[in-house]
N, C-alpha and C positions, 0 to 999 in steps of 0.2 A: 632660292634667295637666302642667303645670308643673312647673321643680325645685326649686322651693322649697317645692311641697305633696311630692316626693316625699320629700325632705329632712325635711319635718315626721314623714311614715308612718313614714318609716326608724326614725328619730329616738325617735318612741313606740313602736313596735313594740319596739325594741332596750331600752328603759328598762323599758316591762311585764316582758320575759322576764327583765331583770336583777334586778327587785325579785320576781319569783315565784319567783328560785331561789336568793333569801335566806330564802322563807318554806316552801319545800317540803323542806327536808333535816330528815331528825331531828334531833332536840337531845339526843335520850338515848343516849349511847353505850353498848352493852356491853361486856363482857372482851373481846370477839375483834376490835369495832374499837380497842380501844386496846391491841392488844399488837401488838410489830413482827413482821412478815414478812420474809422473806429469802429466795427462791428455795423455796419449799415447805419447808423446812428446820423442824423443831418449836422455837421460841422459848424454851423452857424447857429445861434441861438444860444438857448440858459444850458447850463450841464447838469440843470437839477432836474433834469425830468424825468416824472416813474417809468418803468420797463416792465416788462412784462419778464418771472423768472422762469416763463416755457424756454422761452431762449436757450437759456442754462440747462432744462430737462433737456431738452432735444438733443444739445452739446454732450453729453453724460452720458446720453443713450448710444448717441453714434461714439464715443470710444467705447462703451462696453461691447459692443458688438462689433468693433474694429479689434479688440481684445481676444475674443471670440474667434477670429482668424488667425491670430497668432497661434493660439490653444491648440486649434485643429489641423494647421498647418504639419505640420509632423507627424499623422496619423498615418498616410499611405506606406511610410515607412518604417512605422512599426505595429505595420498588420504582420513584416515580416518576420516577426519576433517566433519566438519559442508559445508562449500563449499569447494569442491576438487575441482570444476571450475576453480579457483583462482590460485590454485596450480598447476593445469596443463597451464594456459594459462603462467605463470610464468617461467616455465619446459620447454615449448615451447621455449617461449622468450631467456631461454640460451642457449638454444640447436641452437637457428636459430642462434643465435648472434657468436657464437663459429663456426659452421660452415660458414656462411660468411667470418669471419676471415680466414679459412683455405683456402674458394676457393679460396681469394683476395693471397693470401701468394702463393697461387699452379700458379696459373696463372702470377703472380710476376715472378716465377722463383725464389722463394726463398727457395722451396725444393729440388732444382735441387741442388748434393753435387758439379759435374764437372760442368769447365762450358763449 
């Protein structure tokens, strides 16, 4: 194959899926897709109402440990480094550091959602 037949494949494949998914969504919307959402929050009623700020811990915890993947992400390839020593005692170091944080946050009673 050529690239100007792959070019064509592309090309049509990409157009099919764009015109099948102008023709696959429903048209009839009910009450609960046209009403707004907001963090789970009920849409009707006062906007003054108190929240609870675990919501937010929890929020805060899942990116720091989505963080924590990015961190670690690049490690299997620079074990292959000159000193991997360096790189593991490093690995360590966020790994410990990340977990302290959790136990200090569990023992807090900061993952507790009821109180």
């Amino acid at each position: 194959m050529n690239l100007s037949t792959m070019l064509l494949i592309s090309l049509s494949i990409s157009t099919l899926l764009i015109i099948i998914s102008f023709w696959l969504p429903q048209f009839y919307p009910d009450t609960e897709k046209l009403s707004p959402y907001e963090c789970g929050f009920d849409p009707l009623g006062t906007a003054r109402l108190p929240f609870s700020l675990r919501f937010f811990l929890v929020a805060i915890l899942f990116l720091l440990f989505d963080l924590e993947i990015a961190l670690l992400l690049p490690l299997p390839w620079a074990t292959n480094l000159n000193n991997p020593t360096e790189t593991m005692i490093l690995t360590t170091t966020i790994l410990l550091l990340l977990t302290m944080g959790l136990v200090y946050e569990w023992l807090q009673g900061g993952l507790e959602w009821a109180e």
